[in-house]
PyMOL commands that place a pseudoatom at each C-alpha (Angstrom):
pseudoatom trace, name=CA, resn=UNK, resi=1, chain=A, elem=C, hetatm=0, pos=[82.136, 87.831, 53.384]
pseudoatom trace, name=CA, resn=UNK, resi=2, chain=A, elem=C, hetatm=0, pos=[82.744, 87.827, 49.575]
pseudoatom trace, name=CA, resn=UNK, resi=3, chain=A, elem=C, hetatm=0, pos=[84.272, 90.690, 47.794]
pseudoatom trace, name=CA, resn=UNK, resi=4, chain=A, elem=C, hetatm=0, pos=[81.157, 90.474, 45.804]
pseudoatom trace, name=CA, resn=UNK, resi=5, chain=A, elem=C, hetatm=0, pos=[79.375, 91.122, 48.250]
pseudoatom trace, name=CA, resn=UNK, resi=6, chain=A, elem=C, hetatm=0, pos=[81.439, 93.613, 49.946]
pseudoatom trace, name=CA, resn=UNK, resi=7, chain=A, elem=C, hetatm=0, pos=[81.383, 95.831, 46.531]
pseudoatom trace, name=CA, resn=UNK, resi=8, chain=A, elem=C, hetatm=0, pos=[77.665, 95.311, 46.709]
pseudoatom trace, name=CA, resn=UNK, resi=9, chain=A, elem=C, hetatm=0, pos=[77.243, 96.930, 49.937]
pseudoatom trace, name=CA, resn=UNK, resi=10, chain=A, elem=C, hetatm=0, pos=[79.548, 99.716, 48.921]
pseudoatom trace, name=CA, resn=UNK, resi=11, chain=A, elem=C, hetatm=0, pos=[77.111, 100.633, 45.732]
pseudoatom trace, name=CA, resn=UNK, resi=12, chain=A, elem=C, hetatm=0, pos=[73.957, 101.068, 48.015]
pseudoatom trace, name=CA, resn=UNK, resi=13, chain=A, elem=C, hetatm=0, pos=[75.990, 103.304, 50.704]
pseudoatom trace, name=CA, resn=UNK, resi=14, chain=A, elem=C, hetatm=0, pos=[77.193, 105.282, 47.333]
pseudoatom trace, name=CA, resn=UNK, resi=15, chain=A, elem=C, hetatm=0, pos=[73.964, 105.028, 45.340]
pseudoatom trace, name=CA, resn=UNK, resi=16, chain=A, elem=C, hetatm=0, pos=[71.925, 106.647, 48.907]
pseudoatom trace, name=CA, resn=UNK, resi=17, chain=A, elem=C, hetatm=0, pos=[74.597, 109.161, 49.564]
pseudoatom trace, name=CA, resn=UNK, resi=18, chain=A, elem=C, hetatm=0, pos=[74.669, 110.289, 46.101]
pseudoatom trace, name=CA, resn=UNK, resi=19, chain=A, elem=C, hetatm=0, pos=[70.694, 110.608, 45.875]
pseudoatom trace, name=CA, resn=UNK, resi=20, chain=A, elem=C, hetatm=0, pos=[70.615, 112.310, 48.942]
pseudoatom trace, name=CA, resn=UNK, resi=21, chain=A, elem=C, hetatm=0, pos=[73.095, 114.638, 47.896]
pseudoatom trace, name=CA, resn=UNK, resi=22, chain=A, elem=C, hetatm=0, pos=[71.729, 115.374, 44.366]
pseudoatom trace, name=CA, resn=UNK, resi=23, chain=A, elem=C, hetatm=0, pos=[68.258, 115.812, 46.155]
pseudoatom trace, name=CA, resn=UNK, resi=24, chain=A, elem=C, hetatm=0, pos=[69.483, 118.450, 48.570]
pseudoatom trace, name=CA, resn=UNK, resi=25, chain=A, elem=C, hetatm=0, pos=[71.881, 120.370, 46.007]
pseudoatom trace, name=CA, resn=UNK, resi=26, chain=A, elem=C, hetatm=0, pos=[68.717, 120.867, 43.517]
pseudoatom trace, name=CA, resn=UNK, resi=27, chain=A, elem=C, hetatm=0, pos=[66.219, 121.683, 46.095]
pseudoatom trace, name=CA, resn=UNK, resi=28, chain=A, elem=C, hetatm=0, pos=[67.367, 123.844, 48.747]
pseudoatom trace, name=CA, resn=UNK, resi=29, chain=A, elem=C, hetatm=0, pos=[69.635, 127.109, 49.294]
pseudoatom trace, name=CA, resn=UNK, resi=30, chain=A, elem=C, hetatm=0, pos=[73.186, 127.314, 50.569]
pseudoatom trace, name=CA, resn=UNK, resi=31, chain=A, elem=C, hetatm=0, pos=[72.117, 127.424, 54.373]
pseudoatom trace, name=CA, resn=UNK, resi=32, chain=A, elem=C, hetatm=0, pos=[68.580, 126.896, 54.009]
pseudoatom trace, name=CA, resn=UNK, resi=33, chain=A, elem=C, hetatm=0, pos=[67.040, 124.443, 57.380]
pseudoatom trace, name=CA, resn=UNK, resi=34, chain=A, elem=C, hetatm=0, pos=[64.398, 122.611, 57.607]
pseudoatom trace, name=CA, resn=UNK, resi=35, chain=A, elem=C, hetatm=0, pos=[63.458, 121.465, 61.424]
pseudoatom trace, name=CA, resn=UNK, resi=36, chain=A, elem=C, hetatm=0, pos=[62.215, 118.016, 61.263]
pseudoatom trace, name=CA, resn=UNK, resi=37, chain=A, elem=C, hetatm=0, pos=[62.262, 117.249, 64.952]
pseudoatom trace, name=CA, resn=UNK, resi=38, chain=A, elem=C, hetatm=0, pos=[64.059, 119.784, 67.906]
pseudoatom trace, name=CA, resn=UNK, resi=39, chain=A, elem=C, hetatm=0, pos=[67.354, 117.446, 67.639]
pseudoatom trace, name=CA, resn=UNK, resi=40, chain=A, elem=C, hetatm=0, pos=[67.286, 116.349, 64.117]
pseudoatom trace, name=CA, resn=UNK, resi=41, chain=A, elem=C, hetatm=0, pos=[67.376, 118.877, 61.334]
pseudoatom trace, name=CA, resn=UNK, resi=42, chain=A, elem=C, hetatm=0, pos=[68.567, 118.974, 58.086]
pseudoatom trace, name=CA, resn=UNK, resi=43, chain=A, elem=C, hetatm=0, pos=[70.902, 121.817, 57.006]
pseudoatom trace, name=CA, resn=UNK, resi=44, chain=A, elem=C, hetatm=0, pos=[72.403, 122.404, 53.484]
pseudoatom trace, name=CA, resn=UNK, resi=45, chain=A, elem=C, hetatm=0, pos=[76.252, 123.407, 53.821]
pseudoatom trace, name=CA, resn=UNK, resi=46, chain=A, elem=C, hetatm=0, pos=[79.023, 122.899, 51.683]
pseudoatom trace, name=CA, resn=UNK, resi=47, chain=A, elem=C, hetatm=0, pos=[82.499, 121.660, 53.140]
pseudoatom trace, name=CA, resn=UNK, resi=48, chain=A, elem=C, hetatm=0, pos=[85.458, 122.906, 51.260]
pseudoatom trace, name=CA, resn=UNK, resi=49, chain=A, elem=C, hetatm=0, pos=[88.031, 121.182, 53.211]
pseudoatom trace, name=CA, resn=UNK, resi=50, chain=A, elem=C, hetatm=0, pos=[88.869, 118.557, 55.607]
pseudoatom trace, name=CA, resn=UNK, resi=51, chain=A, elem=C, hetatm=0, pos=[86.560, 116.992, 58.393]
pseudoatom trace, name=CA, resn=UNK, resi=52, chain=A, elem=C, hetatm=0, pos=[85.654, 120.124, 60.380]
pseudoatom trace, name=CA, resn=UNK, resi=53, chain=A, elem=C, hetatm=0, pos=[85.745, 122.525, 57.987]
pseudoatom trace, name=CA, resn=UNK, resi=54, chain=A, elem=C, hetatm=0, pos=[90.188, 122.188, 58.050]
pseudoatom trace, name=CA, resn=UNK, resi=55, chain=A, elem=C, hetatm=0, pos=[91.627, 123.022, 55.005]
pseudoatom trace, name=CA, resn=UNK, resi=56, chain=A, elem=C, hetatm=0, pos=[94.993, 122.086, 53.241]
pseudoatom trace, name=CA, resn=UNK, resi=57, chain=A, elem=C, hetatm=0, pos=[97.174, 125.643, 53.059]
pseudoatom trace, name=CA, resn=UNK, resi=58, chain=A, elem=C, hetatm=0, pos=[97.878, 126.994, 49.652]
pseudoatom trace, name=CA, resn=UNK, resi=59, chain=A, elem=C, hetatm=0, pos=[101.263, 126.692, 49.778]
pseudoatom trace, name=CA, resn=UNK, resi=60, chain=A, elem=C, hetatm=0, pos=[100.800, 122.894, 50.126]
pseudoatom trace, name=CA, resn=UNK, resi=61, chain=A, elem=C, hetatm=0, pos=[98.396, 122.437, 47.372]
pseudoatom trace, name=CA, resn=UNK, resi=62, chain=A, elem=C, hetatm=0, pos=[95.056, 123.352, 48.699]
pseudoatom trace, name=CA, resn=UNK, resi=63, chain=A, elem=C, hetatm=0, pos=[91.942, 122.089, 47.471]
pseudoatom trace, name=CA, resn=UNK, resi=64, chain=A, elem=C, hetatm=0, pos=[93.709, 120.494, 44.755]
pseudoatom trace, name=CA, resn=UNK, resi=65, chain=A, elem=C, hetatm=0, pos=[96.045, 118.672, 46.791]
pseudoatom trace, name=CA, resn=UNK, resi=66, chain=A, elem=C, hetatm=0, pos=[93.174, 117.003, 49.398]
pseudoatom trace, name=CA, resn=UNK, resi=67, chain=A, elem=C, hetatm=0, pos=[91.251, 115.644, 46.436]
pseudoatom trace, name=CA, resn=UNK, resi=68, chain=A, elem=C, hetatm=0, pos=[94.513, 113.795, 45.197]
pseudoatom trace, name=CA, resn=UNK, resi=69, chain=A, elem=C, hetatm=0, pos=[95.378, 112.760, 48.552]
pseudoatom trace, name=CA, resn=UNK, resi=70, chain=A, elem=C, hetatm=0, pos=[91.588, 111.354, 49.146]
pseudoatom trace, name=CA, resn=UNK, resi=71, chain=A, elem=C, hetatm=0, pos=[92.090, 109.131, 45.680]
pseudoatom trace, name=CA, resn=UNK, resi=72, chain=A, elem=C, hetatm=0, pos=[95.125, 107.716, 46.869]
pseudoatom trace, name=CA, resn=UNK, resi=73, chain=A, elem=C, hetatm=0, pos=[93.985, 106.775, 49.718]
pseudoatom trace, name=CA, resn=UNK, resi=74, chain=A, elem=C, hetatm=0, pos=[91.301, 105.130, 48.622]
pseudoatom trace, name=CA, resn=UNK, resi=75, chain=A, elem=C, hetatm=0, pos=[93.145, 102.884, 46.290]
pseudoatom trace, name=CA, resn=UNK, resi=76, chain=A, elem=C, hetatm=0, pos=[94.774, 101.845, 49.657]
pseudoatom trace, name=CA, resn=UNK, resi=77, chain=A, elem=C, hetatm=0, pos=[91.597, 101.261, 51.142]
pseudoatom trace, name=CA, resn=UNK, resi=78, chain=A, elem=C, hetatm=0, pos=[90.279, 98.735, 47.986]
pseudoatom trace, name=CA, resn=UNK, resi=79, chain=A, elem=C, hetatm=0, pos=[93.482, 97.150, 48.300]
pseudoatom trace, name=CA, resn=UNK, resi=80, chain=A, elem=C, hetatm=0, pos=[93.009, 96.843, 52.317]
pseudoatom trace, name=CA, resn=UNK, resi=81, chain=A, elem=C, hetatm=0, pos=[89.560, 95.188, 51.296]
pseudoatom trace, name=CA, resn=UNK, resi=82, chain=A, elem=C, hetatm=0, pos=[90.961, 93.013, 48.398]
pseudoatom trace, name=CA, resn=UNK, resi=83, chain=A, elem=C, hetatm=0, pos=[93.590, 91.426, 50.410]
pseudoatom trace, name=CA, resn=UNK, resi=84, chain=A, elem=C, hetatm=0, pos=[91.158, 90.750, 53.316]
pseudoatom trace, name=CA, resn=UNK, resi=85, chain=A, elem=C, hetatm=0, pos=[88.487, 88.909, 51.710]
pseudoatom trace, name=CA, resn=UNK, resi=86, chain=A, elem=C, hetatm=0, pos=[91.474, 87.017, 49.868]
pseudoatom trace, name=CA, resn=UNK, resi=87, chain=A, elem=C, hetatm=0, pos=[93.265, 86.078, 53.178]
pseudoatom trace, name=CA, resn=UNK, resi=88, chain=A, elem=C, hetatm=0, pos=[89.827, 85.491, 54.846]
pseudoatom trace, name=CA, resn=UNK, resi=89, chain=A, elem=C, hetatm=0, pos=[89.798, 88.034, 57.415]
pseudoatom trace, name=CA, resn=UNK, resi=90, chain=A, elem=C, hetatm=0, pos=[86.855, 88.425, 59.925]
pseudoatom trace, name=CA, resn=UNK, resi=91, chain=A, elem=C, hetatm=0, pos=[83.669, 89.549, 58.676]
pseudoatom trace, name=CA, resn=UNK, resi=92, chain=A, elem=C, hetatm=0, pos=[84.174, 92.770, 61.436]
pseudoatom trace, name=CA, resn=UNK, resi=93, chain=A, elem=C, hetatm=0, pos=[87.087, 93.527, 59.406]
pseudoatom trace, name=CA, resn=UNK, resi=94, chain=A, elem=C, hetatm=0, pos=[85.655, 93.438, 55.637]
pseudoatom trace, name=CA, resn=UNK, resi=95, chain=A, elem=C, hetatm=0, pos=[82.473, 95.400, 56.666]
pseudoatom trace, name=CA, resn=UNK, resi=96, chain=A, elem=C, hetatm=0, pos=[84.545, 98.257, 58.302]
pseudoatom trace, name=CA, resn=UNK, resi=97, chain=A, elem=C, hetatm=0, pos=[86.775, 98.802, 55.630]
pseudoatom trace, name=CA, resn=UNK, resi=98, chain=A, elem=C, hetatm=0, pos=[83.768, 98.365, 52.715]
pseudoatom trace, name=CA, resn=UNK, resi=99, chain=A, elem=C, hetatm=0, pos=[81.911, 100.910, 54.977]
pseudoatom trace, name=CA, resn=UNK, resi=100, chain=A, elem=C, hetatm=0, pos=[84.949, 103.457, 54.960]
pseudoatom trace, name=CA, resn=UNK, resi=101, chain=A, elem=C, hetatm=0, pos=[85.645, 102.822, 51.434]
pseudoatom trace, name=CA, resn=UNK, resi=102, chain=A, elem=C, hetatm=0, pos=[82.258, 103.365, 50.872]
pseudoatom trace, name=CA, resn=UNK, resi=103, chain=A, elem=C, hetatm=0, pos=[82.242, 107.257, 52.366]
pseudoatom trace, name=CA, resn=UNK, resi=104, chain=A, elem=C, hetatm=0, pos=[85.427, 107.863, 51.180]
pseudoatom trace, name=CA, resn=UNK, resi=105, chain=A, elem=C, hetatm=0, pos=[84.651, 107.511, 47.648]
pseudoatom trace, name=CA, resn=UNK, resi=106, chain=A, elem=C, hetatm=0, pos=[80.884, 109.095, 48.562]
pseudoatom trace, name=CA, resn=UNK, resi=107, chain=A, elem=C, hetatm=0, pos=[83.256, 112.568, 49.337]
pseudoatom trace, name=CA, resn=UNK, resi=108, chain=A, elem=C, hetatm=0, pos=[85.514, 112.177, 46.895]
pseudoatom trace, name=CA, resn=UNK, resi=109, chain=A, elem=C, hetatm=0, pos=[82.915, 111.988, 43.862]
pseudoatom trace, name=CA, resn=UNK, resi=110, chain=A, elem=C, hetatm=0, pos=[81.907, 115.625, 45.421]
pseudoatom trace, name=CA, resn=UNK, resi=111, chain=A, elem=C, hetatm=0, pos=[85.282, 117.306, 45.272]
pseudoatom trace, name=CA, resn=UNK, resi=112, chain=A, elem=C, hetatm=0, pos=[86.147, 115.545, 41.644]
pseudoatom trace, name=CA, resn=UNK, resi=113, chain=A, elem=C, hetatm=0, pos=[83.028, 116.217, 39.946]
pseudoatom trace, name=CA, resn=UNK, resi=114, chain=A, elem=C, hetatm=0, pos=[80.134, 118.741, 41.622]
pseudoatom trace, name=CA, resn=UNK, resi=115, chain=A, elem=C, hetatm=0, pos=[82.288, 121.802, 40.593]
pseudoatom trace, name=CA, resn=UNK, resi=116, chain=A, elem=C, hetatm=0, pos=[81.479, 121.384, 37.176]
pseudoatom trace, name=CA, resn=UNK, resi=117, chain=A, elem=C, hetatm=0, pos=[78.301, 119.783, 36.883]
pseudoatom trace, name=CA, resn=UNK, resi=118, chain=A, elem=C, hetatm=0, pos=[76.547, 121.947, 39.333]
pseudoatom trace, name=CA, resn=UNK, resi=119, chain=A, elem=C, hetatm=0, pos=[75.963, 125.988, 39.177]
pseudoatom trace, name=CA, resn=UNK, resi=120, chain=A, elem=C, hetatm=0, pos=[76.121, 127.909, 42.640]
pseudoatom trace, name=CA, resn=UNK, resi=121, chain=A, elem=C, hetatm=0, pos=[74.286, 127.511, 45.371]
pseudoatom trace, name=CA, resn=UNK, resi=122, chain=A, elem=C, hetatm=0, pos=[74.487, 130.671, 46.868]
pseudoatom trace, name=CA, resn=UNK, resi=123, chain=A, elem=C, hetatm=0, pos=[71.060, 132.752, 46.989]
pseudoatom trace, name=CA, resn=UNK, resi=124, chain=A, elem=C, hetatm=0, pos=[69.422, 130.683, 43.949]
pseudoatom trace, name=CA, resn=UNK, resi=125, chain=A, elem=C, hetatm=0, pos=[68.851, 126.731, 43.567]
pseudoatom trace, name=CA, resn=UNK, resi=126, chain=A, elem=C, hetatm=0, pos=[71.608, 124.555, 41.923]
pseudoatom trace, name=CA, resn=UNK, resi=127, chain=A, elem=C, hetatm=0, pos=[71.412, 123.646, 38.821]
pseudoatom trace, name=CA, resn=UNK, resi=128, chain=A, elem=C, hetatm=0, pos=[72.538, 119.922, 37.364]
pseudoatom trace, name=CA, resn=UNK, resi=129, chain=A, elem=C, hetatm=0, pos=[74.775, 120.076, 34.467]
pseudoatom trace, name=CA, resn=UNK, resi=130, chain=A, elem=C, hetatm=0, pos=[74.805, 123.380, 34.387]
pseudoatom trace, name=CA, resn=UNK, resi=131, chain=A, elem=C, hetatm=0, pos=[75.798, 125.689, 31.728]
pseudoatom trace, name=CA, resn=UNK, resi=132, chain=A, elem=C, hetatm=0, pos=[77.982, 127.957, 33.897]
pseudoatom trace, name=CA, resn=UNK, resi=133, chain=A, elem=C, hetatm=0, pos=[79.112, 125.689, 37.104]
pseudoatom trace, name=CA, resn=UNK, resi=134, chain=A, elem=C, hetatm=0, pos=[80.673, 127.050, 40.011]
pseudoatom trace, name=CA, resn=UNK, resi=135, chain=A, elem=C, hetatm=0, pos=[84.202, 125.509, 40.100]
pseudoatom trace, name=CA, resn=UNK, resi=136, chain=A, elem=C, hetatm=0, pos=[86.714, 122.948, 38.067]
pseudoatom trace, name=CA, resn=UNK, resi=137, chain=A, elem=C, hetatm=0, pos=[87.317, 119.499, 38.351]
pseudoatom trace, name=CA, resn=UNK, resi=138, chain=A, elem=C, hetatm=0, pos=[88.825, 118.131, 41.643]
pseudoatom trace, name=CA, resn=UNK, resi=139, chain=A, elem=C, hetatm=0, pos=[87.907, 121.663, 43.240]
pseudoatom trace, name=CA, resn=UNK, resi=140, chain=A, elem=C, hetatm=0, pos=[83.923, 120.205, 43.936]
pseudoatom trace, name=CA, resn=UNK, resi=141, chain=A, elem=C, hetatm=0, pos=[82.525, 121.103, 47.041]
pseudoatom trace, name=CA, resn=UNK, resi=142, chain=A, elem=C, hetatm=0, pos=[81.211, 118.309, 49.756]
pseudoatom trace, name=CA, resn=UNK, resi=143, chain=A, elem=C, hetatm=0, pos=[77.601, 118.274, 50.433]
pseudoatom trace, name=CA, resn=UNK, resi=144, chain=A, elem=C, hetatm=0, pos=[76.711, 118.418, 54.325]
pseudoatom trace, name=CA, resn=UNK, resi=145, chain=A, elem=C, hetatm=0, pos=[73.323, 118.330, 55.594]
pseudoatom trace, name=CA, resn=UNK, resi=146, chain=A, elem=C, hetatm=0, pos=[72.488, 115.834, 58.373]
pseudoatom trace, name=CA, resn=UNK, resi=147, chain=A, elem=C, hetatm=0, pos=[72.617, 118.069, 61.686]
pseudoatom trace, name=CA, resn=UNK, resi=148, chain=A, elem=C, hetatm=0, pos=[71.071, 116.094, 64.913]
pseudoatom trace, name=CA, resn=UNK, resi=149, chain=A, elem=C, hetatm=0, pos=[71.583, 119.059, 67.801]
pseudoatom trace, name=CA, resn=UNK, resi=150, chain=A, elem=C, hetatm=0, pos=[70.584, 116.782, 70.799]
pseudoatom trace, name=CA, resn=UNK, resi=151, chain=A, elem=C, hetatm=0, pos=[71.192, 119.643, 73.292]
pseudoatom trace, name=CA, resn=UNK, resi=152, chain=A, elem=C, hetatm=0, pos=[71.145, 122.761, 72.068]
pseudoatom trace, name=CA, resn=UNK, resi=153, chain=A, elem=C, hetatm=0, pos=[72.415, 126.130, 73.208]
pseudoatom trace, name=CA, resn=UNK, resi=154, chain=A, elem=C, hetatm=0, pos=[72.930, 124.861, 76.575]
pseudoatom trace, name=CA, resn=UNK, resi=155, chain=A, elem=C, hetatm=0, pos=[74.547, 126.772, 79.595]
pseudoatom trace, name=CA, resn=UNK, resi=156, chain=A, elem=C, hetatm=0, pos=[77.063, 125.416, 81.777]
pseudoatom trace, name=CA, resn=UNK, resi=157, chain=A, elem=C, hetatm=0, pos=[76.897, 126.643, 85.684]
pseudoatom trace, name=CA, resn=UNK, resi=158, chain=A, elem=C, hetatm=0, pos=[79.084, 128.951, 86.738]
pseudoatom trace, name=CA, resn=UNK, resi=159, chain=A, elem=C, hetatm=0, pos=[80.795, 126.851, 89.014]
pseudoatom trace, name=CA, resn=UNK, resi=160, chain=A, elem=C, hetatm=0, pos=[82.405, 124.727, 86.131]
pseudoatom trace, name=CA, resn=UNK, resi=161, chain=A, elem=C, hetatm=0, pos=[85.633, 124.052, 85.739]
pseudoatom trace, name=CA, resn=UNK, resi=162, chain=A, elem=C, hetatm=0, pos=[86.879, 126.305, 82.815]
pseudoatom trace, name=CA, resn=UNK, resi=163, chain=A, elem=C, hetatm=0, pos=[83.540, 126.681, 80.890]
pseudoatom trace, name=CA, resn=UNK, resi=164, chain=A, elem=C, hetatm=0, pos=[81.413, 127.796, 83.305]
pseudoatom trace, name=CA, resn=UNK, resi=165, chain=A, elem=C, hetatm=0, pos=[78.758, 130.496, 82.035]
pseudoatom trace, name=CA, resn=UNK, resi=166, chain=A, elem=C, hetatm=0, pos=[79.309, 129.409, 78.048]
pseudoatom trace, name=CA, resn=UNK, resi=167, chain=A, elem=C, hetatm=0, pos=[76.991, 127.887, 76.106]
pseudoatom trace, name=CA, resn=UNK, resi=168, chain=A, elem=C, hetatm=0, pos=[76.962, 125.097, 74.194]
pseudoatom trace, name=CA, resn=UNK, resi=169, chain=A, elem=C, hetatm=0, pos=[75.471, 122.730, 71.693]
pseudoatom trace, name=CA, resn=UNK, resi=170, chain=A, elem=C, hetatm=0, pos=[75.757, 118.825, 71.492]
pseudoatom trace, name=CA, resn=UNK, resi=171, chain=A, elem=C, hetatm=0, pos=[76.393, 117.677, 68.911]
pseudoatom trace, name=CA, resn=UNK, resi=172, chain=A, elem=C, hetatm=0, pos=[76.885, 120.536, 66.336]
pseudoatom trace, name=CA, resn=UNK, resi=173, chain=A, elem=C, hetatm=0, pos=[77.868, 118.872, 63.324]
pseudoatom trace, name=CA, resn=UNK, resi=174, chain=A, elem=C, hetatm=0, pos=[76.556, 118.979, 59.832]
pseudoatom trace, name=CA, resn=UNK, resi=175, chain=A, elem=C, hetatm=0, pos=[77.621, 115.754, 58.130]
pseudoatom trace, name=CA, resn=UNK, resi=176, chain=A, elem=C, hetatm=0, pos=[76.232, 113.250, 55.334]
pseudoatom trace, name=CA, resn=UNK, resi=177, chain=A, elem=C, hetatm=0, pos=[75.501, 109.856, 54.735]
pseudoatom trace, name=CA, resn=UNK, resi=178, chain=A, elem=C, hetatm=0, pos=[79.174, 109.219, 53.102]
pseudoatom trace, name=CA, resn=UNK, resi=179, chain=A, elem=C, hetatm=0, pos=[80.785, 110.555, 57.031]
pseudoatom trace, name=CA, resn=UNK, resi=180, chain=A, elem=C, hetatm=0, pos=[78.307, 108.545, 58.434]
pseudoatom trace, name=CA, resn=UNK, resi=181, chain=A, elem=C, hetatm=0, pos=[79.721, 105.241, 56.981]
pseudoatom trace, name=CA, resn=UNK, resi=182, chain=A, elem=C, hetatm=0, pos=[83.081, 106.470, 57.652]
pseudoatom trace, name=CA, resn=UNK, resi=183, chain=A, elem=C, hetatm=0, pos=[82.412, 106.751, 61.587]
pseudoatom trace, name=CA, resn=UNK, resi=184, chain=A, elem=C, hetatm=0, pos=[80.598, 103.492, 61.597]
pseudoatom trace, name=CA, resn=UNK, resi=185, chain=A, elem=C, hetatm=0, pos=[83.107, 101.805, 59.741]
pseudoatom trace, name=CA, resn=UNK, resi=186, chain=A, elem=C, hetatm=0, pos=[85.797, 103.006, 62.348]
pseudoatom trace, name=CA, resn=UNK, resi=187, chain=A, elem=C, hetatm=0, pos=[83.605, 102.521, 65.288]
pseudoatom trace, name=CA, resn=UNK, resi=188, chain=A, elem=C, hetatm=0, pos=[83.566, 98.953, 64.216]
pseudoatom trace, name=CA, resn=UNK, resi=189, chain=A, elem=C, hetatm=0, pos=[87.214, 98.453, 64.434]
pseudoatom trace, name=CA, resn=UNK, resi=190, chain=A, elem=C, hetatm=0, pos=[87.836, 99.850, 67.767]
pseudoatom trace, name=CA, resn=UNK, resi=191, chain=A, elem=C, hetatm=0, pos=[84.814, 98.317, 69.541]
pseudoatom trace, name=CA, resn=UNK, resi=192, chain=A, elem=C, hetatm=0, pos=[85.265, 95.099, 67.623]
pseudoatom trace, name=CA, resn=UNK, resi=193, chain=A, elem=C, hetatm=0, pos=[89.143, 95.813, 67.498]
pseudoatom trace, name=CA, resn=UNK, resi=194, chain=A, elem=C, hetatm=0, pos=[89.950, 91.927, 68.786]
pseudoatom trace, name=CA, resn=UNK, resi=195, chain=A, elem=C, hetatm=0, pos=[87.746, 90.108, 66.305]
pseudoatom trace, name=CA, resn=UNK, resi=196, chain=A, elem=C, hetatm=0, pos=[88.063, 92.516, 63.708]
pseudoatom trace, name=CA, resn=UNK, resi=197, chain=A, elem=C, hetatm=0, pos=[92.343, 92.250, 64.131]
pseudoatom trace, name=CA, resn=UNK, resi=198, chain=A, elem=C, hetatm=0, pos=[92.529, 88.532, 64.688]
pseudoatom trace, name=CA, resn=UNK, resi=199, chain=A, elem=C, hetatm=0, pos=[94.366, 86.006, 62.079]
pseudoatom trace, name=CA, resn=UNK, resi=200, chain=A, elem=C, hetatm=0, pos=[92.067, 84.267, 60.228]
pseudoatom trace, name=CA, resn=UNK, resi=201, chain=A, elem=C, hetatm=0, pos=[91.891, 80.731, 61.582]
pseudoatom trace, name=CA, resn=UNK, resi=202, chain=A, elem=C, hetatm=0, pos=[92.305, 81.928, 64.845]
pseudoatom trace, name=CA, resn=UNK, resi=203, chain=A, elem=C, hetatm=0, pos=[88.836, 83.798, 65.365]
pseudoatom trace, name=CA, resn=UNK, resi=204, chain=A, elem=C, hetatm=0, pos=[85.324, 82.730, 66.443]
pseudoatom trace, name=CA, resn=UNK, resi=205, chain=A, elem=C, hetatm=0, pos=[83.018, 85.118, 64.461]
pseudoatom trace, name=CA, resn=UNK, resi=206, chain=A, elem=C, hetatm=0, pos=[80.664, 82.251, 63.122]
pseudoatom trace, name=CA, resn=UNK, resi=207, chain=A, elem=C, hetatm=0, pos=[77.461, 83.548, 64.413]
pseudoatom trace, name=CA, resn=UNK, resi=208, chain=A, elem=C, hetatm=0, pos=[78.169, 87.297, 62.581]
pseudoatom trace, name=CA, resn=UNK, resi=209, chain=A, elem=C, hetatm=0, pos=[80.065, 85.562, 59.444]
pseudoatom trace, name=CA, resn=UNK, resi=210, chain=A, elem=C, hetatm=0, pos=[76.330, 83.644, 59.197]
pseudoatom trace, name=CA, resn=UNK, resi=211, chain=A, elem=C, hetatm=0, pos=[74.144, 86.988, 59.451]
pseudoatom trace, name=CA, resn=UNK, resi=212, chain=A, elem=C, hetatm=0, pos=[76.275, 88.593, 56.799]
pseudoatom trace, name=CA, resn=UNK, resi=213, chain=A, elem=C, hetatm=0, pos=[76.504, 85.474, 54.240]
for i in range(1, 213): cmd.bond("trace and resi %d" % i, "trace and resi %d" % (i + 1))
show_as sticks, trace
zoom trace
């Protein structure tokens, strides 16, 4: 696969995420849900931290901090990409890193910019380019709103182990199209971990290298 074409792929994961994102900051409230089918919903939150709703400790540079940290590592990641289209590296290989690139820099253009091109969500509507936004640069919130709960407030029997008698729900997380790429991209690499991993002259990927190019 050619970086070309690698790039190219990560503009339309960006360009969707971002129009997604845009779409659901202007049009709904902090916390507002609409139920599109039992187990797929789609929920407006706003992720200040890490994956799961972590954060980075003040005394370690908070918000500020994970934003930096995000940028650097993303540099890695175009590097990672750069050096395996230029070595020829399996098609598995290029894809999963264009598709983690691709959410990476999805999330990071939230915590770099939405703080201070977007008023407050809370209560009202968003505003683009607003006149009074909510935060600073690199302090930008992460837009969440894909929420698929395919069981939902479930209780376990009493008889098991540990939980027994608590509810729960699978899956409960609110995510976006930028975390989706992210897990696909990964999920490629471990279930494709042998082609993905092998040297380049010593693979046989010609049927997916074909599909892709």
């Amino acid at each position: 696969m050619s970086l070309r074409k690698a790039y190219l792929l990560i503009f339309i994961l960006l360009l969707v995420d971002q129009v997604v994102k845009i779409y659901i900051k202007t049009n709904f409230v902090l916390e507002q849900e609409v139920r599109v089918f039992d187990w797929f919903r789609i929920v407006f939150i706003e992720n200040e931290g890490m994956a799961w709703g972590t954060k980075i400790p003040n005394w370690l540079g908070g918000k500020l901090a994970l934003t930096l940290f995000r940028l650097l590592a993303v540099t890695a990641i175009g590097f990672w990409l750069w050096d395996s289209v230029q070595k020829k590296y399996s098609n598995y290989l290029i894809v999963s890193i264009a598709l983690i690139m691709a959410g990476a820099v999805g999330n990071i253009i939230d915590s770099v910019f939405y703080g201070v091109i977007f008023s407050d969500s809370h209560g009202q509507l968003a505003t683009l380019f607003a006149d009074q936004p909510y935060g600073t640069w690199f302090h930008g919130k992460v837009v969440d709103m894909l929420y698929f709960p395919f069981i939902e407030n479930y209780t376990l029997p009493d008889s098991f182990p540990i939980w027994g008698g608590k509810t729960f729900t699978f899956f409960n997380a609110i995510f976006n199209i930028a975390d989706m790429a992210i897990s696909t991209g990964v999920g490629i690499l471990i279930v494709f971990n042998k082609k993905a991993f092998a040297q380049p002259y010593d693979r046989e990927d010609t049927v997916f290298k074909n599909n892709l190019e």
